[in-house]
C-alpha positions in Angstrom: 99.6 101.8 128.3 101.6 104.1 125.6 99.3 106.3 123.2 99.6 104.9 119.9 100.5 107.3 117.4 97.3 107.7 115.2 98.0 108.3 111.3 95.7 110.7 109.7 94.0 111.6 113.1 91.3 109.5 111.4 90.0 108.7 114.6 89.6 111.7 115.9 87.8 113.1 112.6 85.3 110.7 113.0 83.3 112.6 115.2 83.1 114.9 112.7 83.0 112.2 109.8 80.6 113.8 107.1 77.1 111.8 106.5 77.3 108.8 103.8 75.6 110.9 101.3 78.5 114.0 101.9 81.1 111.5 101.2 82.6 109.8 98.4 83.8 106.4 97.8 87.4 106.0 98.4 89.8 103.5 97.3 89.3 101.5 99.4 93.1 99.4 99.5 94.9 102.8 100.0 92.1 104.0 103.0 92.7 100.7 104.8 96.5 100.9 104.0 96.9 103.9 105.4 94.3 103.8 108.6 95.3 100.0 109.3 96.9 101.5 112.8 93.8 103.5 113.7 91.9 102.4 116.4 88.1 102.1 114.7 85.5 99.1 114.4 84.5 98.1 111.0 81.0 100.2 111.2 83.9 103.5 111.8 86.0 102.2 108.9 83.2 101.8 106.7 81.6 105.2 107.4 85.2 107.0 107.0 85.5 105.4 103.5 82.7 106.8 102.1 80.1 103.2 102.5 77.6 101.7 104.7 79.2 98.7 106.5 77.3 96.1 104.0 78.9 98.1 101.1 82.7 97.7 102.9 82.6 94.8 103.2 80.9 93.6 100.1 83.8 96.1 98.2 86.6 94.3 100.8 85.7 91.3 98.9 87.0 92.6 95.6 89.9 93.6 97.7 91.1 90.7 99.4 90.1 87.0 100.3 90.4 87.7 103.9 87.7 89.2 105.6 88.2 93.1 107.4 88.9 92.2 110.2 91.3 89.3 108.9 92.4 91.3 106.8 93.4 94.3 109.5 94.7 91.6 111.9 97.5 90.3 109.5 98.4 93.9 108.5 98.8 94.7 111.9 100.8 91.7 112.5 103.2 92.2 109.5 104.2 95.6 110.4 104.9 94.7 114.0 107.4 91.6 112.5 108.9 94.8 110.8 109.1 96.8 113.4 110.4 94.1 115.8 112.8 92.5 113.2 114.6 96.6 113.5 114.7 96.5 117.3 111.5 97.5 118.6 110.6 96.6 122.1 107.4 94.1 121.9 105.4 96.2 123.8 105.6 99.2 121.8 105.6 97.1 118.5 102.1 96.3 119.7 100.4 99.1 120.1 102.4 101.4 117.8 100.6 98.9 115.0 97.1 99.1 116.7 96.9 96.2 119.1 95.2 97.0 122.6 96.5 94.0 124.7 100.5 92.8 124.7 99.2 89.3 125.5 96.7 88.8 122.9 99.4 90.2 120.3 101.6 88.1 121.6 99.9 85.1 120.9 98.7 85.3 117.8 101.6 86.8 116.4 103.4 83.3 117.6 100.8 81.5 115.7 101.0 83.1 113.0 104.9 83.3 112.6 106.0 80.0 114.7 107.7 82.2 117.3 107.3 84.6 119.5 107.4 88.5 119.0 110.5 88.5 121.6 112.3 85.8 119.5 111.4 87.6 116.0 112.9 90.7 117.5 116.1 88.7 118.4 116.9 87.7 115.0 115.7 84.0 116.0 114.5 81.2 113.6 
């Protein structure tokens, strides 16, 4: 499996994530913009933003209808239909956005867009 390329090294800082009460709030749109590629549960994501995971996801609210990890999945999706729709092989598309398993991508990115990622990379309607 290729590395995926990790913006920010978030994930590796998190080791070394400062405690709740060393951190600050962040925005927490341009955080989750930014990291939506990094591979971190939603405890990791909340702790990296500056919150307790009851205090993500209670400010994701004010952020989006989706939930997190709703949320992350559709980002994740979109930027792959980018990156597919410009020639990216699927496989890469996958896990250069985050995804861990070509299969599972595969299939929810079919049932999301109403074909599959080999098709959307083809140019196919």
């Amino acid at each position: 499996m290729p590395e995926t390329q990790n913006h920010n090294n978030l994930a590796d800082q998190k080791a070394s994530t400062p405690t709740r009460s060393q951190t600050k709030k962040i925005d927490l749109s341009d955080f989750m913009e930014k990291n939506y590629k990094c591979d971190m549960s939603m405890s990791e994501f909340a702790k990296a933003s500056g919150r307790s995971l009851s205090t993500f996801k209670r400010d994701f609210k004010q952020m989006s209808v989706l939930s997190p990890e709703r949320w992350l999945t559709d980002r994740r999706l979109r930027a792959a239909h980018e990156l597919l729709k410009r020639g990216r092989r699927v496989s890469d598309a996958c896990f250069d956005v985050g995804f861990k398993n070509v299969s599972h991508f595969s299939a929810i990115f079919k049932k999301k867009f109403g074909l599959t990622p080999g098709q959307a990379r083809k140019g196919e309607k």
